[in-house]
One Martini backbone bead per residue (centre of mass of N, CA, C, O) as a GRO file, in nm:
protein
  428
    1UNK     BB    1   1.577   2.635   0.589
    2UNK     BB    2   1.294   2.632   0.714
    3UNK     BB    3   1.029   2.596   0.909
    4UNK     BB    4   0.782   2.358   0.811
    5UNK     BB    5   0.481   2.296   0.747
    6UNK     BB    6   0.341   1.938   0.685
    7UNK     BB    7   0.072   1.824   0.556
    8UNK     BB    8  -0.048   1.489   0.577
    9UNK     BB    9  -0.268   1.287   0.361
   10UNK     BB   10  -0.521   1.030   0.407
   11UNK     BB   11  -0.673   0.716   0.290
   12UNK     BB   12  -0.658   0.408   0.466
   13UNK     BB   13  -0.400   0.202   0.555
   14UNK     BB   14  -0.103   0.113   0.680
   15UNK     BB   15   0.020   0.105   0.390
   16UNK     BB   16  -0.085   0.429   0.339
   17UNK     BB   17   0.026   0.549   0.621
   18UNK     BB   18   0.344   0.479   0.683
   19UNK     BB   19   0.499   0.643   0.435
   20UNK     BB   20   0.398   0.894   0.593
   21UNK     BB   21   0.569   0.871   0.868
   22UNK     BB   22   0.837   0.820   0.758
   23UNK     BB   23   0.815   1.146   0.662
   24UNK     BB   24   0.769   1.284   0.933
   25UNK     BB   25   1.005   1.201   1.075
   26UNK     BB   26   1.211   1.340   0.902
   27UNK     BB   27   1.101   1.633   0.894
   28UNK     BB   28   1.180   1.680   1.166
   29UNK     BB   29   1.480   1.603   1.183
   30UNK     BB   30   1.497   1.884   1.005
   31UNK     BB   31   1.278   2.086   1.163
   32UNK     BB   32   1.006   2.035   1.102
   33UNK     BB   33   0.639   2.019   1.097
   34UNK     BB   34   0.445   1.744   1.129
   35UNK     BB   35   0.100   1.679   0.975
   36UNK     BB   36  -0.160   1.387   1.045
   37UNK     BB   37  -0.450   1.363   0.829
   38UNK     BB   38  -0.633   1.119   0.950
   39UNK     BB   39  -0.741   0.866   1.085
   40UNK     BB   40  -0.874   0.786   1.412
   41UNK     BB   41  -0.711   0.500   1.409
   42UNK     BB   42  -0.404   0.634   1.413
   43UNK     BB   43  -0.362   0.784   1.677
   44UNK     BB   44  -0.220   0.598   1.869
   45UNK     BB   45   0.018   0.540   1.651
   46UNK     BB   46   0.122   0.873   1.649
   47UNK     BB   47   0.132   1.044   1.923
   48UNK     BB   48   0.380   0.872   2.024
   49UNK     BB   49   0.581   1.023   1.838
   50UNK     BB   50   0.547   1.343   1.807
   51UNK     BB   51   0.272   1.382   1.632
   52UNK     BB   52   0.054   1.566   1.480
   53UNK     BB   53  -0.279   1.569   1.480
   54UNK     BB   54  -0.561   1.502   1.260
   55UNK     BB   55  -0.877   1.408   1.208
   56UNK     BB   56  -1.034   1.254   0.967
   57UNK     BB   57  -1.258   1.175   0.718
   58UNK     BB   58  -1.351   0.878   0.711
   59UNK     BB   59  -1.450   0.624   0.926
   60UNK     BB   60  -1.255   0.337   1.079
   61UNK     BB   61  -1.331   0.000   1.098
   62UNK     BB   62  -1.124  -0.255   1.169
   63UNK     BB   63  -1.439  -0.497   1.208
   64UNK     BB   64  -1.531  -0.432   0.950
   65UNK     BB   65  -1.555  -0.640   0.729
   66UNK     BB   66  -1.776  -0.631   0.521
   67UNK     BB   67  -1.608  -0.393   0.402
   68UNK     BB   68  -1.376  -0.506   0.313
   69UNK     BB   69  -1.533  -0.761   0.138
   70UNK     BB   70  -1.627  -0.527  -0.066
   71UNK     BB   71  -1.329  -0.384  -0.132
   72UNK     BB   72  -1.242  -0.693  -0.231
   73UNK     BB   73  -1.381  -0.714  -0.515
   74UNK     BB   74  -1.293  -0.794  -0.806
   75UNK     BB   75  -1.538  -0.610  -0.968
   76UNK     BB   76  -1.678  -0.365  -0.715
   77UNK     BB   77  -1.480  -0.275  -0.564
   78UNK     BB   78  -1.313   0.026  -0.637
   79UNK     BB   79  -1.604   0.115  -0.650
   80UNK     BB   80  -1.761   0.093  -0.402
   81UNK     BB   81  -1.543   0.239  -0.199
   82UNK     BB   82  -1.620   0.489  -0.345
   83UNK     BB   83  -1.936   0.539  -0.350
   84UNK     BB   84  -1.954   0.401  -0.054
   85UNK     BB   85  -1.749   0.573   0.104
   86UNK     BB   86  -1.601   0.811   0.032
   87UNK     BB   87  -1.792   0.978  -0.144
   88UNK     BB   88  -2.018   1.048   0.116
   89UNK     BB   89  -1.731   1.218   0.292
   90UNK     BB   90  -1.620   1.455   0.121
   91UNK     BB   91  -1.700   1.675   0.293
   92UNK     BB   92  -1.577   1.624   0.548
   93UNK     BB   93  -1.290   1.600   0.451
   94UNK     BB   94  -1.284   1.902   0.374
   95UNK     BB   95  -1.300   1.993   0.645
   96UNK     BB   96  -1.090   1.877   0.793
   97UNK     BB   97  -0.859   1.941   0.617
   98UNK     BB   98  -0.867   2.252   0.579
   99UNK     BB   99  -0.840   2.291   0.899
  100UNK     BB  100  -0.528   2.130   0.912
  101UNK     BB  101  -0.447   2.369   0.690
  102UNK     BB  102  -0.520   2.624   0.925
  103UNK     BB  103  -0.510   2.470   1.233
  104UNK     BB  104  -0.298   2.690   1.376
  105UNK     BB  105  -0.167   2.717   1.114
  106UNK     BB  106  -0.062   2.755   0.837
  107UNK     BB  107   0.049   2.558   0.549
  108UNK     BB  108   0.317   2.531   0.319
  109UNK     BB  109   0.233   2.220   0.305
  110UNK     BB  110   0.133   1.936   0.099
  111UNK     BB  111   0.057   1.580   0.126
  112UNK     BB  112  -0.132   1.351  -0.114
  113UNK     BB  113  -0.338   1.077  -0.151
  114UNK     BB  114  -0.525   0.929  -0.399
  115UNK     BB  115  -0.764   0.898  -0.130
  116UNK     BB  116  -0.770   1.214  -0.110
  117UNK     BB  117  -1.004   1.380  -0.287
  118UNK     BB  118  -1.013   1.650  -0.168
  119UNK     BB  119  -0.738   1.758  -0.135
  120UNK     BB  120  -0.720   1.955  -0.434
  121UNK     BB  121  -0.887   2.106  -0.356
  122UNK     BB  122  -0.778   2.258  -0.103
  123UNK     BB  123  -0.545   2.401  -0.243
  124UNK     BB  124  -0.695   2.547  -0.407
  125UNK     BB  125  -0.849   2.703  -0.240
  126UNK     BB  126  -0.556   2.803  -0.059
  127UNK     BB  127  -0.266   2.809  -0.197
  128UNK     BB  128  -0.123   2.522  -0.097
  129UNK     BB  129   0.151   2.386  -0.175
  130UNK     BB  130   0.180   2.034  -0.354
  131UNK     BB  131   0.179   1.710  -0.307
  132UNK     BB  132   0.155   1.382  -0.491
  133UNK     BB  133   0.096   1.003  -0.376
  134UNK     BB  134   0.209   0.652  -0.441
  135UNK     BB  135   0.237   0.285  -0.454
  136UNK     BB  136   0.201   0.256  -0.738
  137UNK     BB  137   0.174   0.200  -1.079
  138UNK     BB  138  -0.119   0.175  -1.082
  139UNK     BB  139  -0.148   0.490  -1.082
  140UNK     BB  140  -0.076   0.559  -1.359
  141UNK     BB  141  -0.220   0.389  -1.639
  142UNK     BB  142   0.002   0.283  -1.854
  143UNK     BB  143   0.030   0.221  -2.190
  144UNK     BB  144   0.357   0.112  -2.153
  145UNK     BB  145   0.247  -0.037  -1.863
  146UNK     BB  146   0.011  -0.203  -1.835
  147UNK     BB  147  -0.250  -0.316  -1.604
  148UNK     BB  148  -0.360  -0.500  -1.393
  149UNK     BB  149  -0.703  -0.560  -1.404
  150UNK     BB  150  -0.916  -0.714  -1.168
  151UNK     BB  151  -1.153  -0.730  -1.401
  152UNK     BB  152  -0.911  -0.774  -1.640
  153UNK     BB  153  -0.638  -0.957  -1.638
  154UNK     BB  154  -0.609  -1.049  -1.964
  155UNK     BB  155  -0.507  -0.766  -2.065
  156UNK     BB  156  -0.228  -0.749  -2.002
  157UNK     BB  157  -0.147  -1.012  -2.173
  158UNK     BB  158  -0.237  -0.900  -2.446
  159UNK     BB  159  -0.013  -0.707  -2.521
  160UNK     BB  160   0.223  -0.898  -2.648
  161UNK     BB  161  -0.021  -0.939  -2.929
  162UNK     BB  162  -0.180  -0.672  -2.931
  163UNK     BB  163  -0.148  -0.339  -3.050
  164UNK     BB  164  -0.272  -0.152  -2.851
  165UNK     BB  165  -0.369  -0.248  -2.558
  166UNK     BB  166  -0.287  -0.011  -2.345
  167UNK     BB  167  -0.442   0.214  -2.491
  168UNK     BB  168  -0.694   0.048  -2.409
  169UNK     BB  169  -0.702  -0.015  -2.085
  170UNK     BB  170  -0.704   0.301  -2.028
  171UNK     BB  171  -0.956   0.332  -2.198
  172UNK     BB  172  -1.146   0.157  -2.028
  173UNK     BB  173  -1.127   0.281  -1.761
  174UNK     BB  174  -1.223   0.557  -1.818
  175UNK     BB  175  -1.520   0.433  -1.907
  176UNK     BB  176  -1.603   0.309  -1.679
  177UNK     BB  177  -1.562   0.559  -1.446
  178UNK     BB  178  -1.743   0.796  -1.582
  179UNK     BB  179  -1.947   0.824  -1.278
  180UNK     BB  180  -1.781   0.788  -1.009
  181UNK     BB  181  -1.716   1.166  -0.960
  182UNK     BB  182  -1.938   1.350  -0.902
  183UNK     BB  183  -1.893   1.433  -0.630
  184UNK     BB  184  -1.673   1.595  -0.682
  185UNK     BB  185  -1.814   1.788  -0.918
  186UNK     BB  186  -2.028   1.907  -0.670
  187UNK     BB  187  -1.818   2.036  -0.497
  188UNK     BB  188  -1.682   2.221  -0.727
  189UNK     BB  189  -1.948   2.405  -0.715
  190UNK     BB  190  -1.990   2.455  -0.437
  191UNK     BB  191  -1.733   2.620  -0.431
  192UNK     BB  192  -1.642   2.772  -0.732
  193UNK     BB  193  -1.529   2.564  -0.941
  194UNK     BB  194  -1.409   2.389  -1.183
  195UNK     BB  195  -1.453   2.100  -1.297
  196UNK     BB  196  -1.193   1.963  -1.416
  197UNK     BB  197  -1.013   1.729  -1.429
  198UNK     BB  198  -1.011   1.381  -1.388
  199UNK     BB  199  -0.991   1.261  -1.036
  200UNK     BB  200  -0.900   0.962  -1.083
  201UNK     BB  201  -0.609   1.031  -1.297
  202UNK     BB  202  -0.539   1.366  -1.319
  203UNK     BB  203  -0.635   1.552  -1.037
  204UNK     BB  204  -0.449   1.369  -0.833
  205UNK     BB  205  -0.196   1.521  -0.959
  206UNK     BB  206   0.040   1.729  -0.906
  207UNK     BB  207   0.196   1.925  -1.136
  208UNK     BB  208   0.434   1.967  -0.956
  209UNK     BB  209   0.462   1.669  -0.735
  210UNK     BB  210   0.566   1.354  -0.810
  211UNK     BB  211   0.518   1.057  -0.582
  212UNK     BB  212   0.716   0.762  -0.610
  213UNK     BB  213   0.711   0.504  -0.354
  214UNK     BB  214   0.915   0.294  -0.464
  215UNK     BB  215   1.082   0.092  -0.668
  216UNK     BB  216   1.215   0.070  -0.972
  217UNK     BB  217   1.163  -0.274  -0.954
  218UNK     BB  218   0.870  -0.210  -0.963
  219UNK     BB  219   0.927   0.094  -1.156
  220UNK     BB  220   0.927   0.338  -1.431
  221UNK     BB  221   0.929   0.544  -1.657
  222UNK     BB  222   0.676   0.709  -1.851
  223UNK     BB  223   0.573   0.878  -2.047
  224UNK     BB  224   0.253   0.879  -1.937
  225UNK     BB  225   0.336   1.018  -1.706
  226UNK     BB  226   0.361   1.272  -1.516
  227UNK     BB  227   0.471   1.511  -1.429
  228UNK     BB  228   0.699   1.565  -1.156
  229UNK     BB  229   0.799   1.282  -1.137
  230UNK     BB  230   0.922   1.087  -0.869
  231UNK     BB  231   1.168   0.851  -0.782
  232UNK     BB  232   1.252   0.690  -0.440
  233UNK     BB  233   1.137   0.469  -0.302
  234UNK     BB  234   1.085   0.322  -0.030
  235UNK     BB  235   0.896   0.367   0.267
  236UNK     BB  236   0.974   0.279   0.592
  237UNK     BB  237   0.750   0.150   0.808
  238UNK     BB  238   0.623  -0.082   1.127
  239UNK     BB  239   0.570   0.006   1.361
  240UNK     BB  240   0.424   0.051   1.716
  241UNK     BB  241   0.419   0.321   1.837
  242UNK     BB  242   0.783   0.242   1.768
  243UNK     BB  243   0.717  -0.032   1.824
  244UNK     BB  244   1.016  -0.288   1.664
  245UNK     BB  245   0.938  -0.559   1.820
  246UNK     BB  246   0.915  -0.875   1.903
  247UNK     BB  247   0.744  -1.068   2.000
  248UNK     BB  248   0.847  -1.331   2.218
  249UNK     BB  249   0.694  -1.584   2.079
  250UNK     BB  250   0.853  -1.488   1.822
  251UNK     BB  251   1.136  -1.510   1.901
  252UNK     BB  252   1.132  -1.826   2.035
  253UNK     BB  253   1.064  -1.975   1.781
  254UNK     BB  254   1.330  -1.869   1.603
  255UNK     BB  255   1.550  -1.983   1.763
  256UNK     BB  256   1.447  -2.321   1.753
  257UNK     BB  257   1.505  -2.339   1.438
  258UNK     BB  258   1.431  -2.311   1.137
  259UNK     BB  259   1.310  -2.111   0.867
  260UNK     BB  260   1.009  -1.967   0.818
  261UNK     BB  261   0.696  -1.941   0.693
  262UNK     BB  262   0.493  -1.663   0.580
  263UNK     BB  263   0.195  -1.565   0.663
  264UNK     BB  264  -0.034  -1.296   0.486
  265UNK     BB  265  -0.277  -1.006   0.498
  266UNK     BB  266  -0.218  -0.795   0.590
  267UNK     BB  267  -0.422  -0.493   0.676
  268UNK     BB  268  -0.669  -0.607   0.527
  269UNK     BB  269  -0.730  -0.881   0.408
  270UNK     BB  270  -0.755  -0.997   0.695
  271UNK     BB  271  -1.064  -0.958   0.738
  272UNK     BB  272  -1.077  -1.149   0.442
  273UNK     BB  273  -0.967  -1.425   0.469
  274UNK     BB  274  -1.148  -1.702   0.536
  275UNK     BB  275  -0.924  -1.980   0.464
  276UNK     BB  276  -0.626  -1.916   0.475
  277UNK     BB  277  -0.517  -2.011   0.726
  278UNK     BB  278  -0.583  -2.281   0.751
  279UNK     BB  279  -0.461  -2.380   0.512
  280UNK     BB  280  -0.190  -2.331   0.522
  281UNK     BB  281  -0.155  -2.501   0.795
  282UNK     BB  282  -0.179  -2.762   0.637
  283UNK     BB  283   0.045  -2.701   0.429
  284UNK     BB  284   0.272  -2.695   0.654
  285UNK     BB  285   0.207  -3.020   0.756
  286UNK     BB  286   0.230  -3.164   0.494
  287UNK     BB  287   0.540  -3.080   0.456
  288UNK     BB  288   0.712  -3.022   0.709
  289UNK     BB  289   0.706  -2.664   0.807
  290UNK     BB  290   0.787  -2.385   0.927
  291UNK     BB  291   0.536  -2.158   1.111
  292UNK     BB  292   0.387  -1.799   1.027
  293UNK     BB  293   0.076  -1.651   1.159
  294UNK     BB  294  -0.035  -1.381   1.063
  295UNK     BB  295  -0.400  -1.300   1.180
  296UNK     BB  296  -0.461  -1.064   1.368
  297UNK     BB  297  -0.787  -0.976   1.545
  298UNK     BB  298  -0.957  -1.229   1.424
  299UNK     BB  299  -1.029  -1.482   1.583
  300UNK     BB  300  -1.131  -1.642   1.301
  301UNK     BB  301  -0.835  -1.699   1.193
  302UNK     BB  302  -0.807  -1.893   1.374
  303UNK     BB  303  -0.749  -2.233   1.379
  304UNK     BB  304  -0.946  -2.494   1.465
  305UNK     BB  305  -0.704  -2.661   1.497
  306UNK     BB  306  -0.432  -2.779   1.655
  307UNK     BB  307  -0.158  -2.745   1.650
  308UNK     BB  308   0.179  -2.735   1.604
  309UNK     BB  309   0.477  -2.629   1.707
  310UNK     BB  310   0.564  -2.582   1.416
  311UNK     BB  311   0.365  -2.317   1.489
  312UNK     BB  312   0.282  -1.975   1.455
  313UNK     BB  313   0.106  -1.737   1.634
  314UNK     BB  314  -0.003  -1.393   1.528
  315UNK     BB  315  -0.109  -1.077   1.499
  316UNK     BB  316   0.184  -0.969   1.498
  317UNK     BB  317   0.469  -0.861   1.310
  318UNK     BB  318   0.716  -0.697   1.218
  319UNK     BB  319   0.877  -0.721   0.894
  320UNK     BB  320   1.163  -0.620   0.977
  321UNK     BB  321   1.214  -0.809   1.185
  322UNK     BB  322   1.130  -1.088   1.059
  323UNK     BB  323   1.214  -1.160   0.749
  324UNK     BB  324   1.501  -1.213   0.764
  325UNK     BB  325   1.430  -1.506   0.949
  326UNK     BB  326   1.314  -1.621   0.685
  327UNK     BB  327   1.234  -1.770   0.384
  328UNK     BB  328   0.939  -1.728   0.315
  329UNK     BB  329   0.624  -1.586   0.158
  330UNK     BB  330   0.267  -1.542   0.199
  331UNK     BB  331   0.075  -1.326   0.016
  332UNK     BB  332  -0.136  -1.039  -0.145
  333UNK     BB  333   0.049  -0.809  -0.255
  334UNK     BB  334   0.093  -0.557  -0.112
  335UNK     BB  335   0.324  -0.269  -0.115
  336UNK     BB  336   0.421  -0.323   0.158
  337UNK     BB  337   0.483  -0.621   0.167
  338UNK     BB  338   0.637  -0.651  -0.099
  339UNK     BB  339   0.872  -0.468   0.016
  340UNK     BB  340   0.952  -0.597   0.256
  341UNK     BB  341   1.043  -0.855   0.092
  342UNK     BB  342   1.263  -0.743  -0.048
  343UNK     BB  343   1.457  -0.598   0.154
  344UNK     BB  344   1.486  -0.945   0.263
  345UNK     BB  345   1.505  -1.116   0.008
  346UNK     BB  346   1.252  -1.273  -0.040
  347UNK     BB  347   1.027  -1.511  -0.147
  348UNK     BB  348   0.729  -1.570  -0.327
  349UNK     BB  349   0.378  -1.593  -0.226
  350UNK     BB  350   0.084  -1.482  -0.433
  351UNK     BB  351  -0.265  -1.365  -0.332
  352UNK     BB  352  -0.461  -1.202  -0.489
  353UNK     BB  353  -0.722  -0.954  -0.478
  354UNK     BB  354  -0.720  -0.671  -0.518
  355UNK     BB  355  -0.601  -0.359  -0.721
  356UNK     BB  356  -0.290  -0.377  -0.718
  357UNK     BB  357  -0.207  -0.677  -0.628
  358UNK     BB  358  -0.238  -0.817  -0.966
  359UNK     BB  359   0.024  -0.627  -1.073
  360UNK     BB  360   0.211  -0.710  -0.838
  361UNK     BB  361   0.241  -0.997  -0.877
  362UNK     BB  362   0.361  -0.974  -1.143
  363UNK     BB  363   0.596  -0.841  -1.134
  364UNK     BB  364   0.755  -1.016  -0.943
  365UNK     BB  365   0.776  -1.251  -1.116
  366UNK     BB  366   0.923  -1.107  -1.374
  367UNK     BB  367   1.188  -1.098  -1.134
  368UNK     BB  368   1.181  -1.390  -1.011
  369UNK     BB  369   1.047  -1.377  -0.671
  370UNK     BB  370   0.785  -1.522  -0.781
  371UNK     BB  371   0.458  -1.650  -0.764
  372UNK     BB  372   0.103  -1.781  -0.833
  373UNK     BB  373  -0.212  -1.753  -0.644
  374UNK     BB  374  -0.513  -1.786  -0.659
  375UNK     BB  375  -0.800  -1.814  -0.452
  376UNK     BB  376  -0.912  -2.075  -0.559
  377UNK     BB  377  -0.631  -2.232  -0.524
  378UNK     BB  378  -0.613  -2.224  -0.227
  379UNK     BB  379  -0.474  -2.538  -0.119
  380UNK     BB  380  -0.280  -2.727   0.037
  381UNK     BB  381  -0.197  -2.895  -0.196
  382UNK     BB  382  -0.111  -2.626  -0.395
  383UNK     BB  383   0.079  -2.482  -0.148
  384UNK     BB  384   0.275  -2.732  -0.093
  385UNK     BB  385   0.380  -2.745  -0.392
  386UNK     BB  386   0.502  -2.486  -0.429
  387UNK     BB  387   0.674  -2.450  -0.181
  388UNK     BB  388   0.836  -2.721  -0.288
  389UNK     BB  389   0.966  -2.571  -0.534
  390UNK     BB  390   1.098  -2.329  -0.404
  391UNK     BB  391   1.252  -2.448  -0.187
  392UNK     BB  392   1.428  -2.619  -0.399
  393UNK     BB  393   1.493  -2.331  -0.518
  394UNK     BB  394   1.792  -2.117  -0.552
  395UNK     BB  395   1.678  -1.894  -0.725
  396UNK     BB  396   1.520  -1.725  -0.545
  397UNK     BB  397   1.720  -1.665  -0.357
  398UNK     BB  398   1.908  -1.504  -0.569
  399UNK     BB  399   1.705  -1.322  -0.678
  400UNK     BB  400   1.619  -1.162  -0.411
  401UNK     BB  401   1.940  -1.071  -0.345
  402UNK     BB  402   1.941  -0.892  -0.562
  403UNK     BB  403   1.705  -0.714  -0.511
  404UNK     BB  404   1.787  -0.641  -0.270
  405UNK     BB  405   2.055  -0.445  -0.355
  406UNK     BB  406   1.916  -0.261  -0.483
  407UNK     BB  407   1.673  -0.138  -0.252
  408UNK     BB  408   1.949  -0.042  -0.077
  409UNK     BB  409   2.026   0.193  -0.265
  410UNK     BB  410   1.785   0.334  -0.141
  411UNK     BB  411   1.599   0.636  -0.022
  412UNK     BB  412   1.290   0.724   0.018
  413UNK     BB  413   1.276   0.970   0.255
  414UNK     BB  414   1.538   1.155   0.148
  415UNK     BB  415   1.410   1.161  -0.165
  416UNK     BB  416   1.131   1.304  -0.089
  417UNK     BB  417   1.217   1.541   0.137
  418UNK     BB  418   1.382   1.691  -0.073
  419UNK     BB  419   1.156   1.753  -0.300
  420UNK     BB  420   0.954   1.897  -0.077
  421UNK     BB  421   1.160   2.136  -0.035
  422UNK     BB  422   1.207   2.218  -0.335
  423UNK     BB  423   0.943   2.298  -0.371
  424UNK     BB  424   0.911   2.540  -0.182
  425UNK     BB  425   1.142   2.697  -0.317
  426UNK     BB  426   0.990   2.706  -0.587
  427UNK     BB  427   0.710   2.832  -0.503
  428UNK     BB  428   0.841   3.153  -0.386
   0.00000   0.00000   0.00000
């Protein structure tokens, strides 16, 4: 196998560029060139690892909240994410992408996640071969395994009672987004390319080869899946530009005592916690257990009044390092959060926002590894009592560790990888 320059790129936030961190730092020790084309907020993230970076546009502000509280609208986030963030700066992308994947030197492959729209334009115009890539089943749209839509959560529920309903959800979907993507295609005219199938549904997968960056345990092939989809299992990454160390007085805090329930809003719904960490601590203090509040850097999350020793609080901390050492886990559901929840073995409450969360906490649920609380729901008295019936009861903690042995029997970074290698061989 020669030595491959091998372009990677996204738009989104740690959950959807991690997985591709992951991958790129194999390919370089197979002896690749991995070539990480994202936005430039992720560059001290990524240089400092040894690998080659290209920033793309749309950048992201990670202090807008209002853009993110914008983004997880469980009605109109979805919506308004593409035509009011991406698609405005798709030319920008596309020029970007490009560039990085012709200078200094043509690029061998690509490797394209669902939110960098550009990305198959630059294929087609360029004939470098592709795969593109996804981080839940949510984005395959399965009528045989139907997905919660975040603003029709209820017909996810009536598949079970009333047939074809999930070919009816499928087609609600691209009913509802059928004016989405003019953008898309008013570009694909300036570059003198043809019309093109649907780019948020068919045209944003590879014909070659689709990675479906996931653990089977949350998801199967479907009939009407893509053509060359590949499950390999989640990638797992969550370093900070390599260091995956916990902070020290979270490292002291967990040896101090029994173990505690870690919050989290993973890296995108922490900017719009609102109540959860109030909240959170309140129901840690009224159950009478140890907990971790990882808040971000928004000191508007940390709570208002004093803490109790028996409380931590931290911007971050690896969830590699941290969760083997905890009881259970309270999150938005991001499939990042989520598969590390799984890796560790851990029970979840799971409070999800919008696009695929309310999907993956379904999952969840049916695996019997976690509960499930609305954000209306979300009151110190209501996550109590939650969190004291999963911690009374040893099911959830025995059936979380049989999912994390299934789990653990997955490589998805080299089963990623060989897929992109035999791509290559394939397409000469």
């Amino acid at each position: 196998m020669p030595s491959l320059r091998v372009v990677l790129s996204n738009i989104g936030t740690f959950g959807d560029i991690n997985p591709l961190i992951a991958i790129a730092l194999e390919l370089r020790r197979r002896g690749h060139v991995p070539v990480m084309a994202v936005p430039s907020l992720y560059e001290n993230k990524i240089r400092p690892l040894g690998i080659e970076f290209h920033a793309v546009r749309p950048e992201i502000d990670p202090k807008d909240t209002l853009q993110v509280e914008m983004i997880y609208d469980v009605r109109k986030g979805t919506e308004r994410g593409l035509r009011e963030f991406l698609f405005p700066s798709l030319r920008n992308t596309y020029d970007d992408l490009l560039h990085a994947a012709t200078v200094p030197a043509r690029a061998d492959l690509l490797v394209l996640g669902e939110l960098n729209y550009a990305g198959p334009l630059v294929a087609e115009v360029t004939g470098i071969p592709w795969a593109s890539y996804v981080l839940a089943p949510l984005s395959f749209f399965s009528a045989y395994d139907p997905p919660v839509l975040p603003m029709y959560p209820r017909l996810a529920r009536a598949d079970k009672t009333i047939p074809g309903m999930g070919r009816g959800i499928k087609r609600l979907a691209r009913f509802v987004s059928r004016k989405w993507p003019s953008p898309i295609y008013d570009l694909r005219r300036e570059l003198g390319l043809p019309h093109g199938a649907n780019p948020l549904f068919d045209a944003k997968h590879s014909p070659r080869l689709v990675l479906a960056l996931f653990s089977r345990v949350l998801g199967t092939e479907q009939k009407d899946w893509p053509a060359n989809t590949k499950i390999t299992g989640f990638c797992f990454y969550d370093s900070d530009a390599g260091n995956a160390q916990l902070p020290a007085h979270v490292e002291k805090f967990l040896q101090a005592g029994p173990k505690p329930v870690v919050f989290t809003l993973g890296s995108a719904a922490v900017l719009a916690a609102g109540s959860f960490y109030e909240n959170s601590a309140r129901a840690a203090i009224k159950l009478g257990i140890r907990a971790v509040l990882l808040i971000g850097s928004d000191e508007r999350n940390r709570p208002a009044n004093k803490l109790p020793e028996s409380i931590c609080v931290a911007e971050y901390a690896p969830y590699s390092a941290l969760l083997p050492r905890v009881a259970m886990v309270v999150h938005q559901g991001g499939v990042g959060t989520t598969a590390q929840c799984l890796r560790a073995g851990k029970p979840m409450l799971i409070m999800p926002y919008s696009h695929d969360q309310p999907d993956n906490a379904r999952r969840m649920k049916r695996l019997k590894v976690a509960r499930v609380i609305q954000r209306a729901s979300y009151t110190p008295g209501k996550v109590a009592a939650k969190l004291k019936e999963m911690l009374d009861d040893p099911k959830f903690g025995i059936r979380s560790a049989q999912v994390a042995a299934q789990v653990a029997h997955e490589d998805g970074v080299r089963t990623a990888c060989d897929a992109l290698e035999l791509l290559y061989r394939n397409s000469r």
